[in-house]
N, C-alpha and C positions, 0 to 999 in steps of 0.2 A: 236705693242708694243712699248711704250716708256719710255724711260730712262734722268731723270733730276739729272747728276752725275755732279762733280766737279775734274776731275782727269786730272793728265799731260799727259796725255799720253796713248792713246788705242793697244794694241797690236794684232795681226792676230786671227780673231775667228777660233775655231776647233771645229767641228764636228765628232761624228757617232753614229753609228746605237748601237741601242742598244739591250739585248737582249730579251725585251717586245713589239717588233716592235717598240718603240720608236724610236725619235733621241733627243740625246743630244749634247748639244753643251758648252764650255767654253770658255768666256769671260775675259781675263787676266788684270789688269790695272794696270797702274804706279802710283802711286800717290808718291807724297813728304809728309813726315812728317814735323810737324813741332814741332819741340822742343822747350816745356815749363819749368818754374824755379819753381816746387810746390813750396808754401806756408808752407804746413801742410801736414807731410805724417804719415799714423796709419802705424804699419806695424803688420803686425797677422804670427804669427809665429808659425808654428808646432811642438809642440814640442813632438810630439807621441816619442816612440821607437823607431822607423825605421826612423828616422828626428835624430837622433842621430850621426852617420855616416859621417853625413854632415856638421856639426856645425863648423868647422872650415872654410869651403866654404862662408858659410851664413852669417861668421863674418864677412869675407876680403868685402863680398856685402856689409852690413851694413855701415860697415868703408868706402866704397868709397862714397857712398851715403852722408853721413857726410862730407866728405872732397869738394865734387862735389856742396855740395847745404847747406856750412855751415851756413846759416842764415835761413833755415828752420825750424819750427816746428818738431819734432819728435819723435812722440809715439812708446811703442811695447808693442801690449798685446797679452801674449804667448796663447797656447789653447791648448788641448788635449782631453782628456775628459769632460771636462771643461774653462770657460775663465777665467782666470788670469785678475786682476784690470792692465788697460795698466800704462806704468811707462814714464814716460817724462825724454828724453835723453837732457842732454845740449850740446853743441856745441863741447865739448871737446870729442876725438878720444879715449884720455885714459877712461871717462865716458864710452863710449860704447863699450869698451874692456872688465871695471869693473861689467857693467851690464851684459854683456853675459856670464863673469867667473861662473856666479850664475844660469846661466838656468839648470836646471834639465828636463831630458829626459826621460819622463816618460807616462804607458800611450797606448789608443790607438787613432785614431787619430777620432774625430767627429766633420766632417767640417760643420754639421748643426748650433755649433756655431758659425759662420761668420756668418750665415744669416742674422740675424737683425741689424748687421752691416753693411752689401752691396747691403741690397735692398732698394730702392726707395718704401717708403712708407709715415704714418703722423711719427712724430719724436714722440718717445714714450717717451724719454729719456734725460738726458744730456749727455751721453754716445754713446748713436743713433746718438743726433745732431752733437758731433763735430766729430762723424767720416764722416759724410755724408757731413762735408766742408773739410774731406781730401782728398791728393789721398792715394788709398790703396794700396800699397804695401802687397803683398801677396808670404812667404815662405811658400811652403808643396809639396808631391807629389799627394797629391789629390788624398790620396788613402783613400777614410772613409771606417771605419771597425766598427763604431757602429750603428748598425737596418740600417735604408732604408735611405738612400738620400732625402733629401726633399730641394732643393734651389731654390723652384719656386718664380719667383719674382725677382730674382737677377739681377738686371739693372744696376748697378752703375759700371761706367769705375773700371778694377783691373786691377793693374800689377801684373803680378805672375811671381815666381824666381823657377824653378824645377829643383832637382838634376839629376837625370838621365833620359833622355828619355825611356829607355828598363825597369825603375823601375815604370815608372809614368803614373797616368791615365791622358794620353795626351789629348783625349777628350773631359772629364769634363774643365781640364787646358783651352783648345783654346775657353770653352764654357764660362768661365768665365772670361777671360781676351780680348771676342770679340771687346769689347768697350775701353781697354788698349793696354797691350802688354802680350807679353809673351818670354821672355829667360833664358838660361840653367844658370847656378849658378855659369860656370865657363867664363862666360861672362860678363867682367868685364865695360864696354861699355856704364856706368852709362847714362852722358848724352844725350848721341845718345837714351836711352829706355823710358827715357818720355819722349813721343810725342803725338801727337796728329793728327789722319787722317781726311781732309776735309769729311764731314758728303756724304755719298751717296746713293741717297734717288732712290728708283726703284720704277715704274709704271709699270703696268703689268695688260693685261684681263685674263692671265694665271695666278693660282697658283702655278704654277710650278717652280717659277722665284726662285734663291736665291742670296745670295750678301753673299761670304766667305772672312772670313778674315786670311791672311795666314801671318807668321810669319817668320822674318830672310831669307826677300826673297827681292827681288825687285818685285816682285808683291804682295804687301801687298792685293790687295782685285782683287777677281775673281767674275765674273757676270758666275754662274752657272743655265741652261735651260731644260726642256724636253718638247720638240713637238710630238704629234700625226703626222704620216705620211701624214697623210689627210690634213693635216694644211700647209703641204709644197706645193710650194715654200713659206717663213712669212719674211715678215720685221725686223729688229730688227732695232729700232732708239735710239743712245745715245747721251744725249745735255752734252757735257765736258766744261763746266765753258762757257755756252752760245755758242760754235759752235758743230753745230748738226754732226753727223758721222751716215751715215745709212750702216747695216749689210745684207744680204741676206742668211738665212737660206735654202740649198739646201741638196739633197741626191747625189747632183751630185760630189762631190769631199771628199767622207768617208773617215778619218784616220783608220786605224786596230785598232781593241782592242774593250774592251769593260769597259777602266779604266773610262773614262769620266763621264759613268752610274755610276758606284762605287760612284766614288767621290760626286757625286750630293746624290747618295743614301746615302751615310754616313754622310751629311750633313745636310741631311733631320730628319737623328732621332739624329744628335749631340743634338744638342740644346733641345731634351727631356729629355736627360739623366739627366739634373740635378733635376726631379722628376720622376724616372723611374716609378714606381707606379700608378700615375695620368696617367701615358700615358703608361701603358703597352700595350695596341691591337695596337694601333699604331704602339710603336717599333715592336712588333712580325708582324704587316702585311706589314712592309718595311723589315725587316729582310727577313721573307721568301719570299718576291715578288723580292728583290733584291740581295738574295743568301749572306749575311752578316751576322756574328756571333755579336750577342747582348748579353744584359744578360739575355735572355728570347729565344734564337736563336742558335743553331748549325748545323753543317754544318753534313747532313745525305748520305752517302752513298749508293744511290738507283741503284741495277742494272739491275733490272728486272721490270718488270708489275708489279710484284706479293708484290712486295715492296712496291710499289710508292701507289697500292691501300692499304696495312697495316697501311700505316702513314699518309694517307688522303692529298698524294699531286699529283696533277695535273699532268700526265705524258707529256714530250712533245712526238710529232709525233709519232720520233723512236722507241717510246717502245712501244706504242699503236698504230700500223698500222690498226688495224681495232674495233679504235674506242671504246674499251669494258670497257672502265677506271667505267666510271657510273654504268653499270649497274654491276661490279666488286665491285667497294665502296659499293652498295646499297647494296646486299648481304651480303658483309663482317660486315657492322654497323646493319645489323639483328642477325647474329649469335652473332655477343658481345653484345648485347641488348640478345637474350635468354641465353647464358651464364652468364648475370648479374643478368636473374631469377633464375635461377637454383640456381645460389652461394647465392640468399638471401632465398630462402627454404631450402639450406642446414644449411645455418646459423642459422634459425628458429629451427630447428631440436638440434641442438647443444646448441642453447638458452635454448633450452624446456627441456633437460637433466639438467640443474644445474638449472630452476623450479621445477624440480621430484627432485632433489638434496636437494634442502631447506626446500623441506615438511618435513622430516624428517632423520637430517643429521644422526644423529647417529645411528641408523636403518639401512641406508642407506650404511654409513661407515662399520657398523656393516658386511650383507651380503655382498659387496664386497671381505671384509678381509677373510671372510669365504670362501665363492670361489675362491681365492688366492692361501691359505693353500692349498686347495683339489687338486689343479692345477698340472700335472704333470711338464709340458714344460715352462721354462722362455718365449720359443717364442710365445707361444701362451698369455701367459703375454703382451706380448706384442702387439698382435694382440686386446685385451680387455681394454688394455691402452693405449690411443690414445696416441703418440706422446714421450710415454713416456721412459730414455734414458734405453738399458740394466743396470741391477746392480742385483749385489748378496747381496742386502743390505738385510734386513729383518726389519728395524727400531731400531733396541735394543739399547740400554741406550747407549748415548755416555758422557763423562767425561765433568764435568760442565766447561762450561768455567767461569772464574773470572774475572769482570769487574769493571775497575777500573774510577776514575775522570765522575762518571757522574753527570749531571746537572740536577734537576725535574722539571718536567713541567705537567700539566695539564692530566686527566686522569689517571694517575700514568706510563704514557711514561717517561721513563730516556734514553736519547741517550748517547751514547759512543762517549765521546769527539776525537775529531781528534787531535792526539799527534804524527806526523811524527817523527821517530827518526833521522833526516841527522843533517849531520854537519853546513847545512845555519842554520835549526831552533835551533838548540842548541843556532848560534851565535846570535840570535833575541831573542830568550828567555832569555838567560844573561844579555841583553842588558837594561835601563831603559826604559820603555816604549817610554818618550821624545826621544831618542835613536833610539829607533826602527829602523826608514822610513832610519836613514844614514847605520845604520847596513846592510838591506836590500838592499840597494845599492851600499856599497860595498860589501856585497855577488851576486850581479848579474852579478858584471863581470865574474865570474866563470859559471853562469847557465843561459846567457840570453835567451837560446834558450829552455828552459826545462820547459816544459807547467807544470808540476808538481809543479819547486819551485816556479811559480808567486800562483797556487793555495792552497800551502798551508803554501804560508808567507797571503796573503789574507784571509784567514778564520783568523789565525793570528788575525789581527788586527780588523777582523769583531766582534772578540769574545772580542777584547776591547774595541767595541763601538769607533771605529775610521772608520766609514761606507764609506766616501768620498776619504781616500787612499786604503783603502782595494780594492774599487772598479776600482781605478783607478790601482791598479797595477792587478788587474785580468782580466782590459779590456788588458793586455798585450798578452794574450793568442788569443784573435781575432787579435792583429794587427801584431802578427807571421804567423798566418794563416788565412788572409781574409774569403778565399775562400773555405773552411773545414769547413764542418758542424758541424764536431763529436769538433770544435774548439768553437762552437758557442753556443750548446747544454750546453757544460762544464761551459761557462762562465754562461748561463742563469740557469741549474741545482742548481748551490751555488747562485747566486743572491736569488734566490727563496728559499732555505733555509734561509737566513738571511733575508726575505721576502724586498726584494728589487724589488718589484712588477715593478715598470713604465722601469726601464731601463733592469728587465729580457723580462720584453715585446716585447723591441726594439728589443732585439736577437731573440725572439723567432716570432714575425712577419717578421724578413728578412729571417729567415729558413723555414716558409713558401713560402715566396714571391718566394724563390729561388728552394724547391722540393716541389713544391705543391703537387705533385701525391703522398707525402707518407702520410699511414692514422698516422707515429709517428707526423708530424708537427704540423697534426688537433688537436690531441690526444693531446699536450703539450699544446697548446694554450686554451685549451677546460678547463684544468684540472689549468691554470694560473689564467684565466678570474674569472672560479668559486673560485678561493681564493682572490681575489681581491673583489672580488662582497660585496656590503651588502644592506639594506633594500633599500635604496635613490638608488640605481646602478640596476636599471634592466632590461638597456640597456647590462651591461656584464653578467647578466645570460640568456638575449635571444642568447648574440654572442656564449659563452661558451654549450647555448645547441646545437645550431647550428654548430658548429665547432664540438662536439662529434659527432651528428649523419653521418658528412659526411666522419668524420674517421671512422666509421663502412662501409661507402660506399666502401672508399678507396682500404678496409684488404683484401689483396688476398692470405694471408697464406695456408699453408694446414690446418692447424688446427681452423685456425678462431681463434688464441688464442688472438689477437691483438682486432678483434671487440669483442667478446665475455665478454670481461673484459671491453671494455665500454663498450658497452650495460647496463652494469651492473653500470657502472660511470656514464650511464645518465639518468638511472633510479632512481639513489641517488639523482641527480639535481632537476627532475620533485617533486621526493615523498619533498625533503628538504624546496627546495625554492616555492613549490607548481606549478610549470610551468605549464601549458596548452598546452598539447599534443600536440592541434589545431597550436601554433605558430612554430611550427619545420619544417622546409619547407622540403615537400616528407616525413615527419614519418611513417614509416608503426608501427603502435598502436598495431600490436599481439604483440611488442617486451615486451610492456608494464608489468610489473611482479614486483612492490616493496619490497624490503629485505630488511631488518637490520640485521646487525653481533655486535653481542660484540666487536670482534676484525677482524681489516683486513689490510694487510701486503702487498703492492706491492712494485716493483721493478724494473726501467729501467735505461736503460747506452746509454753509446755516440760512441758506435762503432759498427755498424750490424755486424763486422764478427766474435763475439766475442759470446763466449756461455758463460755468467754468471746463475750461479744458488742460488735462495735463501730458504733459512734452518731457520726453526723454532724449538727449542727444548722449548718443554712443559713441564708444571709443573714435571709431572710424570717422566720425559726422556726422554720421545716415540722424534724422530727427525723427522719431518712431510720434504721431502725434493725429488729431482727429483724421486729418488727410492725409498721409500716411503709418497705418495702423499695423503692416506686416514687416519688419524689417529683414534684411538679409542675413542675419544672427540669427535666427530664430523667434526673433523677440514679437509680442504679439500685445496691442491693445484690441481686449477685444468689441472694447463697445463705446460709442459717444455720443454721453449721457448728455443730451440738450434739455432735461429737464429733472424734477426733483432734488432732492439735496445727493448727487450723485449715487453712487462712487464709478469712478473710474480708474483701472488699474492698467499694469503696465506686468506681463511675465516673460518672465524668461529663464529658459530650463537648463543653458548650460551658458555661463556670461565666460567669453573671451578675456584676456585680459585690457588692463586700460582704464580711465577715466569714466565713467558714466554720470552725470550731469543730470540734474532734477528739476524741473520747472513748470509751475502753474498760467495760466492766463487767462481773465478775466473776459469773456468775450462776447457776451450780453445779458441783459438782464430786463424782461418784459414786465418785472412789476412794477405796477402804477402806485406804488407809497413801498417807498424803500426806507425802512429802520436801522439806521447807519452802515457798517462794512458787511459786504459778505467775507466771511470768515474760511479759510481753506484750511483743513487738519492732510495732514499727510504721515502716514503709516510705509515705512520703509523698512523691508525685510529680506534679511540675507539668511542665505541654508533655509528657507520656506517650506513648511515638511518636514524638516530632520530633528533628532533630539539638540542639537546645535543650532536652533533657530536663533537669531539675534533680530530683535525688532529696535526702533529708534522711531519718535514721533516730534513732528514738530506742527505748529500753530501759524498762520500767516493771515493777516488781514490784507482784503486790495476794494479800494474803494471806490473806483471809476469804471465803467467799463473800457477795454484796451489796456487797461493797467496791467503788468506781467513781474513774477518773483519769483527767482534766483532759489532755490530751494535748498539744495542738499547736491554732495557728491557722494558716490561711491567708488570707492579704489578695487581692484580685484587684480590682487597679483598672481 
């Protein structure tokens, strides 16, 4: 193996064993920077929420860079959820005091907008071109909180300034500033940070070689190895600025530990992370080959055989003394393979009950209610209604609710305006609309952290057709909580009501990427795509039917109540959009059964531990609801959902005329760390089935439980 490097300086190679029989070895080098006088520096600046905290750090940066290199060029274009037109700073220190006085902190943080800024590509632009002759200067902690990472391509030297280590994704940072630098914000050390490392080019008949570059060290770059045992005693040859240095790779003199592996292993999927996506099997087969948490990787607790065959990993020796791990695994992937039959002819079974259902609902309703009546025992009620919760209800008229500020839309759907009564939206509804976005910000100092008031100043302003702050103040709610689903849901929930299709997308493909196993992610995705779709799009009704059927794979409810109700949503897909059975990869076709309803009424929310229940009152009164689920219309809930992020829906195949009345209710919620509202999306559709579908969605948060909301009418004349 040989090495054509340019470094001052070689330090003592170290070796050990690793714990794949490998060896790995580290290579440490010295090299001198050499510090350059940029020309032109852009500098991209974060200005998410959580980039807030720091801005007086960022300025004292700014300002030395300024005073360090005042005959420079220098840009800032801030970014958030968006890029900001960059502003040209002149030479003067008060300028760039005056210019920062004005940044607004707002926002979550999507570092996708850099990209077309820092990769080496054709110049697309005038804005491409002159960043691509600056250096970049880059503030943020690199934390992105909107959809999936995508910075494949990023080549171009960055410098990056992070606030805190323990806050920052250190990773992505050393992944993007490999070709620059990288230091903390309270390092003030301008010109010692643009530098520049003689280039160090590695030769290798190994792919195993890597060249790390390490920061605020005197070993700026490490020559990282892994050797097959077999391979030992190997040469290692490194030419340093034309005099050669040879290495000898042995086992004869092991350091303890087993960091060296780490190192090179965590090294190995750095540099993917900034398209995790593209390279998911990757990360996950260095993650588990190298025992590393990824985003796709946790660290499992196996302490027995019986484990390690559960989760399909490779025991070592000790736990398998005789060997039986295989023929263990192989058994165990038969029984969940005939388990997977069983649960899809139960499924069937349950299908085929709301087919006999449809023949004839009123009839059907009818004898039910009749056999109700007769019934001595509530428990035995309950044994005849699947899933369904105790109640002493009987249905009887309950008191009309009065519904005020609705809006008309199509069908004869009126939703129930969202009118929170707090004291922030009082002071934003006073406010003149031009007004608004400051009112809003000074009421944030009071509630930054309160995922309710970012979402319901955000409808706010969606509902004045102000679409670009709304959304950027409701990506606030992901940049609180990255890594919170029920945080991600929320956000993509309201997008989708104000049909803000491509960036509820983004949320709603990272909440897959990140629980794939749940059939809800399929299920949102499925139910997105098919609203997005139209006649030119039918690439997103193959995804959307594809994405439904494998949420039905997914549902391992007791009740099947989660596939059951698609089933029925991709049955709407196939009859609407006319889809061909044939293209649904694995469809079993008995599911196949087309319905239309006059009216049909679902329901899901952002928190599984939460039991929300939705209540229909009909013309007549009757209150079709968990404890009464058959009405005398015909009208049928067929299932209640006490657990998961729903859905529960409400059908009905031929609606009388009259009034029909929409309503959710809050009615427990057994988790022990509750992350603000649960959030309720409601999907309301008329002509269900026909080419005349008309669908209408609205968003509601309830933050208590017993809390209850006023939803929506539908008129049917």
């Amino acid at each position: 193996m040989a090495f054509n490097l340019k470094p001052q300086k070689v330090s003592a190679l170290q070796v050990q064993s690793g714990s794949d029989e490998n060896i790995y070895f580290r290579l440490p080098l010295h090299l001198n920077a050499a510090p350059f006088t940029p020309e032109n520096i852009l500098v991209l600046w974060d200005t998410s929420l959580s980039m807030k905290a720091y801005h007086v750090q960022y300025l004292a940066w700014l300002i030395a860079v300024r005073r360090e290199f005042p005959a420079a060029n220098i840009r800032v274009q801030l970014f958030s959820t968006d890029n900001q037109q960059p502003v040209n700073l002149t030479t003067s220190v008060d300028a760039v005091k005056s210019f920062a006085s004005g940044i607004v902190y707002d926002g979550a943080s999507d570092l996708n907008n850099i990209k077309g800024l820092v990769a080496s590509k054709e110049v697309a632009n005038e804005q491409v071109a002159s960043a691509q002759d600056s250096t970049l200067l880059l503030f943020s902690d690199a934390t992105h909180s909107v959809g999936l990472l995508d910075l494949q391509g990023v080549s171009a030297p960055v410098y990056a300034v992070y606030p805190d280590a323990r806050t920052s994704n250190m990773l992505l940072l050393e992944t993007l500033a490999a070709k620059g630098n990288l230091t903390r914000v309270n390092n003030l050390s301008v010109n010692e940070f643009f530098s520049v490392l003689d280039d160090v080019d590695v030769k290798s008949k190994s792919n195993n070689i890597l060249v790390k570059r390490r920061f605020d060290t005197k070993n700026p770059i490490e020559i990282l190895g892994a050797l097959s045992k077999d391979d030992l005693p190997s040469s290692l040859v490194v030419n340093i600025d034309g005099e050669t240095k040879e290495f000898l790779v042995t086992d004869g003199n092991l350091l303890e530990g087993k960091s060296i592996q780490y190192q090179w292993a965590t090294n190995k999927i750095q540099p993917l992370l900034i398209n995790p996506q593209q390279h998911k099997q990757a990360i996950i087969d260095a993650g588990m080959k190298h025992s590393i948490v990824t985003p796709y990787t946790s660290l499992l607790v196996l302490e027995n055989l019986d484990d390690y065959v559960e989760f399909g990993v490779k025991p070592p020796a000790l736990f398998d003394p005789d060997n039986e791990y295989d023929e263990l695994r192989a058994e165990h992937v038969a029984q969940e393979s005939k388990a997977k039959r069983k649960t899809r002819e139960e499924l069937l079974v349950a299908w085929k009950q709301r087919v006999a259902w449809y023949e004839d609902p009123v009839a059907f309703n009818q004898q039910f209610l009749k056999e109700k009546k007769a019934r001595e025992s509530s428990a035995l009620d309950e044994v005849m209604v699947t899933g369904a919760r105790a109640s002493a209800s009987t249905g009887d008229s309950v008191e009309e609710v009065v519904v005020q500020n609705l809006g008309d839309f199509d069908g004869g759907i009126k939703v129930v305006a969202w009118n929170p009564d707090t004291p922030y939206m009082k002071a934003i509804r006073a406010a003149p609309i031009e007004k608004a976005y400051i009112t809003y910000l000074q009421q944030r100092n009071e509630y930054v952290a309160n995922m309710s008031f970012y979402m319901d100043v955000a409808k706010y302003f969606f509902d004045n057709k102000q679409s670009e702050i709304a959304y950027k103040i409701l990506s606030n709610i992901s940049e609180l909580m990255p890594e919170k689903m029920l945080a991600q849901r929320l956000v993509a929930y309201t997008l989708i009501e104000y049909q803000q299709w491509e960036p509820a997308l983004l949320y709603l493909n990272f909440v897959n990427e990140i629980v794939p196993y749940e059939a809800t992610s399929k299920r949102d995705l499925a139910v997105l795509l098919e609203r997005m779709a139209t006649s030119e799009t039918p690439g997103l009704i193959a995804q959307s039917a594809n994405y439904y059927w494998q949420s039905i794979l997914l549902d391992d409810s007791f009740q099947h109540d989660l596939a059951i109700t698609t089933i029925g949503e991709l049955n709407n897909l196939i009859q609407v959009w006319n889809v061909d059975p044939n293209s649904i990869s694995g469809f079993d076709q008995r599911f196949i059964s087309a319905m239309e309803f006059d009216l049909r009424v679902v329901i899901s929310w952002t928190n599984d531990q939460a039991d929300m229940d939705l209540h229909l009152h009909e013309p007549d009164k009757t209150e079709v609801y968990y404890g009464n689920r058959y009405s005398k219309s015909g009208a049928w809930l067929p299932f209640d959902n006490t657990s998961g992020f729903g859905p529960e829906e409400y059908l009905l195949k031929s609606a009388g005329k009259g009034i029909y009345k929409v309503a959710a209710d809050f009615y427990s919620n057994s988790s022990v760390e509750t992350f603000g509202p649960v959030t309720v999306h409601v999907d309301i559709y008329r002509n269900y089935g026909r080419k005349n579908q008309v669908h209408k969605a609205t968003t509601v948060r309830l933050d208590n439980e017993k809390d209850a909301s006023d939803l929506a009418e539908i008129t049917v004349h």
